[in-house]
C-alpha positions in Angstrom: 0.0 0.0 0.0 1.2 3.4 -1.1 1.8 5.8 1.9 -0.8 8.5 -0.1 -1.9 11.8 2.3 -4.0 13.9 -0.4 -6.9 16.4 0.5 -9.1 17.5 -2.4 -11.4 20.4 -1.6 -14.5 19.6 -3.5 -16.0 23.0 -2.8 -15.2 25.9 -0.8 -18.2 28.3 -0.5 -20.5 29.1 2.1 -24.2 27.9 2.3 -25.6 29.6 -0.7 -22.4 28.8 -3.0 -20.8 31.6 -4.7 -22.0 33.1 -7.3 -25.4 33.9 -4.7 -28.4 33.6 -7.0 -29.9 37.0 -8.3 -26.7 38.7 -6.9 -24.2 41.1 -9.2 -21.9 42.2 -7.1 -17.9 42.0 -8.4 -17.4 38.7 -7.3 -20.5 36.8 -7.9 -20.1 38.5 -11.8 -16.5 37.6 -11.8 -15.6 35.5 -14.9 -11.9 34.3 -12.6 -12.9 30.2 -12.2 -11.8 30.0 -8.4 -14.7 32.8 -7.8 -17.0 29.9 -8.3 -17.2 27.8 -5.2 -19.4 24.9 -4.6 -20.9 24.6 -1.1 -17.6 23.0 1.4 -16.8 19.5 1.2 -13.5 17.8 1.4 -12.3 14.1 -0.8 -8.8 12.9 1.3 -7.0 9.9 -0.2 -5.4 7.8 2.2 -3.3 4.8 1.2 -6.5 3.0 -0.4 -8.7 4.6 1.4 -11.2 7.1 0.7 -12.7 9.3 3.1 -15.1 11.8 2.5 -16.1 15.0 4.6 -19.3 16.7 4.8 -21.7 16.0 1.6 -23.7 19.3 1.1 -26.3 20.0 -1.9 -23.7 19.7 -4.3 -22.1 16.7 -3.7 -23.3 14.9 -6.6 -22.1 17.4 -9.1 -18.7 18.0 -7.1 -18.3 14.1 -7.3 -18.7 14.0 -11.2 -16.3 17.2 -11.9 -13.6 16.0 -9.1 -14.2 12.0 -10.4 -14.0 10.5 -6.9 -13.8 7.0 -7.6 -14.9 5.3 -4.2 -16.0 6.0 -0.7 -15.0 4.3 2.4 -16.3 6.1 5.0 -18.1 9.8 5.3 -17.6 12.3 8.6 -20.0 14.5 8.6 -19.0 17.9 11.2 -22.7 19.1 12.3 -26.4 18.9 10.9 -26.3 21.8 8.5 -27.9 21.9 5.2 -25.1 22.7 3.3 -23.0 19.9 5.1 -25.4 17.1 4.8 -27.8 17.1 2.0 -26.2 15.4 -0.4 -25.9 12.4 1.7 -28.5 10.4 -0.3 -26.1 9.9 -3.1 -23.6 7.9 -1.6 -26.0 5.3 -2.6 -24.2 5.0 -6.2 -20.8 4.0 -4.5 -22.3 1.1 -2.8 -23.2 0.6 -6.0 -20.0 0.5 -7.6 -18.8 -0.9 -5.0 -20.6 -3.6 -4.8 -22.5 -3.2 -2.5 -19.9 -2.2 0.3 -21.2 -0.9 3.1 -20.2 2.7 3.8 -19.7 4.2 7.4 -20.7 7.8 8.4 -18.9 9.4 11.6 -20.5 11.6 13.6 -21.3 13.7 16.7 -24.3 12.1 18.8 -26.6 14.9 17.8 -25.5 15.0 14.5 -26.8 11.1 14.4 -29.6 11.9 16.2 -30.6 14.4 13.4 -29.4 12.4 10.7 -31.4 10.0 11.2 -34.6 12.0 11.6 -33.7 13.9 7.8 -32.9 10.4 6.4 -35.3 7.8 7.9 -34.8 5.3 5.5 -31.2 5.3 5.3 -29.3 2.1 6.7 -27.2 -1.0 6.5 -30.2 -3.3 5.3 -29.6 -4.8 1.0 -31.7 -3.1 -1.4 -34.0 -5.2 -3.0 -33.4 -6.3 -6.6 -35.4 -4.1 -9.1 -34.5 -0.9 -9.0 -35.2 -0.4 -5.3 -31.9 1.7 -3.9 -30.9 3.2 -0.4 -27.7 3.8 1.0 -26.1 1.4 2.8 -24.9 3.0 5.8 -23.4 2.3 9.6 -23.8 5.3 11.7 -21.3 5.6 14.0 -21.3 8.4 17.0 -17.8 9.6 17.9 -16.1 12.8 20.1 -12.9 11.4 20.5 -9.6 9.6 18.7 -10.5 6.6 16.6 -9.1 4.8 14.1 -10.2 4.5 10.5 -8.9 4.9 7.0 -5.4 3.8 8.1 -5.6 6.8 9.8 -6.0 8.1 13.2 -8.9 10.2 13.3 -10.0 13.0 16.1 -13.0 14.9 16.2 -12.2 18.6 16.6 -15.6 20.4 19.1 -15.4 23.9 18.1 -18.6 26.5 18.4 -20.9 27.5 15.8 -23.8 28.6 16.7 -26.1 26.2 18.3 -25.6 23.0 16.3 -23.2 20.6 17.8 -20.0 21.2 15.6 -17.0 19.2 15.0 -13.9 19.5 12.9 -11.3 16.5 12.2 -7.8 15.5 12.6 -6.3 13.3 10.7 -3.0 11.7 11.6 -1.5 9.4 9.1 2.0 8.5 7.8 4.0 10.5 9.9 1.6 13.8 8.9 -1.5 15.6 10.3 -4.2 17.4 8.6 -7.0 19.6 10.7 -9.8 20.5 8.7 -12.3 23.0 10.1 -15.0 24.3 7.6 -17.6 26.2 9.9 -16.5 27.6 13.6 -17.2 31.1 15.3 -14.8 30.4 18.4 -12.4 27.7 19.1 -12.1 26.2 23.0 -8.7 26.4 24.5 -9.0 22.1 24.9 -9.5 22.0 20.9 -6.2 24.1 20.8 -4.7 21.6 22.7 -6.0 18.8 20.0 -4.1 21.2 17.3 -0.9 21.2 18.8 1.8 20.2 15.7 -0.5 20.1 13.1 1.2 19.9 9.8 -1.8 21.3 7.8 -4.3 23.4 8.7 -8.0 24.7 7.2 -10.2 26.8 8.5 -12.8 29.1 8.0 -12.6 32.1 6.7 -16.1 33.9 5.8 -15.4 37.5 5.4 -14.0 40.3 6.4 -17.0 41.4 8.7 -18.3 40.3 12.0 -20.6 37.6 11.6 -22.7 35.5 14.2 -21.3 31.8 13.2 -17.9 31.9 11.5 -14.8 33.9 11.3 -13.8 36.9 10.0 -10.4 37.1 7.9 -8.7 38.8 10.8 -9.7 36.3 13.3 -8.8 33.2 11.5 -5.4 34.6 10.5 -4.9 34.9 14.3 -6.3 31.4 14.8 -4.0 30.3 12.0 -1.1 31.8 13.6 -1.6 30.6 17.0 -2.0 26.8 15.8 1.3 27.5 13.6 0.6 24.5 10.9 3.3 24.6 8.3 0.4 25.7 5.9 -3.0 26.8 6.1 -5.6 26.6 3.9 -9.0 29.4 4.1 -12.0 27.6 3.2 -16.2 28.3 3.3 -15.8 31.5 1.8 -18.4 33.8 1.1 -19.0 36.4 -2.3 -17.9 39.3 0.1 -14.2 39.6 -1.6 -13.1 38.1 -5.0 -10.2 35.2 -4.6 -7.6 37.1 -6.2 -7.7 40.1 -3.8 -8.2 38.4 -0.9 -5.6 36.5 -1.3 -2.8 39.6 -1.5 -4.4 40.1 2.3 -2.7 36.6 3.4 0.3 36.1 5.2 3.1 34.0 3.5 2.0 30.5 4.6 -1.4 31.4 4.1 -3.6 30.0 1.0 -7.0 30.8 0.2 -8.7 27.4 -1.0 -10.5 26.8 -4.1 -12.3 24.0 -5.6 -10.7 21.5 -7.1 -7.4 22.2 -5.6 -5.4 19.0 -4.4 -2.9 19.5 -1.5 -0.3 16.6 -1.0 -0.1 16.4 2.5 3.1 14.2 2.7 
């Protein structure tokens, strides 16, 4: 087995994707490709295994234009629309897959509330005729487990009043944290940072907002944690990429979809 430690952003936006319908503001008109950003959602390769995090509205799409080829398992951070409802088609890799049962990782809420959104969605085979649910384990987690040859740790960070996680991955010597949507981090989640190799966070825009961060507090966040790189992701139409990018410091990235980081 390969010692492969890729992350794919699959999309990057906020939860009405950019360009906003209706809207004709500079960025949303822009004609500059990484101005287009599909709601967040990550692909990582590791060795061969493929993990996927958060499915939002566009997952289907993201999954055509990105040509993930398989699906091992699926974390999903917190019950948000633009997080989790694309789940449904994860029902064409069991598919292809024949019919391999996937496993989605979770906080307990977010299980809770997964289940209530999609009822019908379990480990049971689908019946031959055209008759086709995911097959899926759910599987409630808030600390360090292992999965995807990988050690995996949930990351609790606030965001409003959904029960929020990001992820840590530890694998081959290197660690990836990956934090799409967060207002405030906890000084224990620091802790769980501590000699991170890579590093993404959100980064809305540059003014105050309820739920996420503003550029100048995730550049401080992303300072503090000190990861070798960091990666801005879940942005909104506020500033095109191009100009918000000459506002970074030098180990400092803004994300866009499509874009594959090796992480080792």
């Amino acid at each position: 087995m390969s010692e492969t430690f890729r992350l794919q952003f699959l999309g990057t936006g906020t939860s009405t994707g950019v360009p906003l319908i209706g809207c004709q503001c500079e960025t949303c008109r822009s004609v500059d490709p990484k101005d287009k950003r599909w709601r967040t959602s990550a692909y990582l390769k590791i060795g061969d295994a493929h993990l996927i995090i958060d499915t939002g509205p566009d997952f289907r799409a993201q999954c055509l234009q990105w040509q993930v080829p398989h699906v091992d398992a699926v974390f999903i951070t917190h019950l948000h629309a633009d997080h989790m409802f694309g789940f449904d088609d994860l029902r064409r890799y069991n598919t292809l897959q024949n019919d391999q049962i996937i496993t989605c990782y979770c906080g307990p809420e977010t299980l809770e509330g997964m289940r209530r959104v999609f009822p019908y969605i379990d480990d049971r085979p689908n019946v031959a005729g055209g008759l086709y649910r995911p097959r899926i384990v759910f599987q409630a987690v808030t600390e360090a487990f292992t999965a995807c040859h990988a050690k995996l740790t949930p990351l609790p960070v606030l965001h409003g009043r959904a029960e929020t996680y990001g992820l840590r991955v530890d694998a081959f010597g290197k660690s990836l944290a990956y934090i799409p949507d967060v207002h405030e981090i906890s000084e224990a989640t620091f802790g769980l940072l501590e000699g991170v190799d890579v590093l993404v966070l959100n980064l809305l825009r540059e003014r105050p907002h309820p739920t996420h961060l503003t550029r100048e507090i995730a550049q401080a966040y992303a300072t503090r944690i000190g990861a070798q790189q960091t990666f801005f992701t879940h942005i909104s139409h506020d500033i095109p990429h191009a100009q918000l990018e000459q506002r970074l410091g030098p180990t400092q990235t803004i994300a866009y979809d499509g874009l594959v980081i090796d992480i080792n």
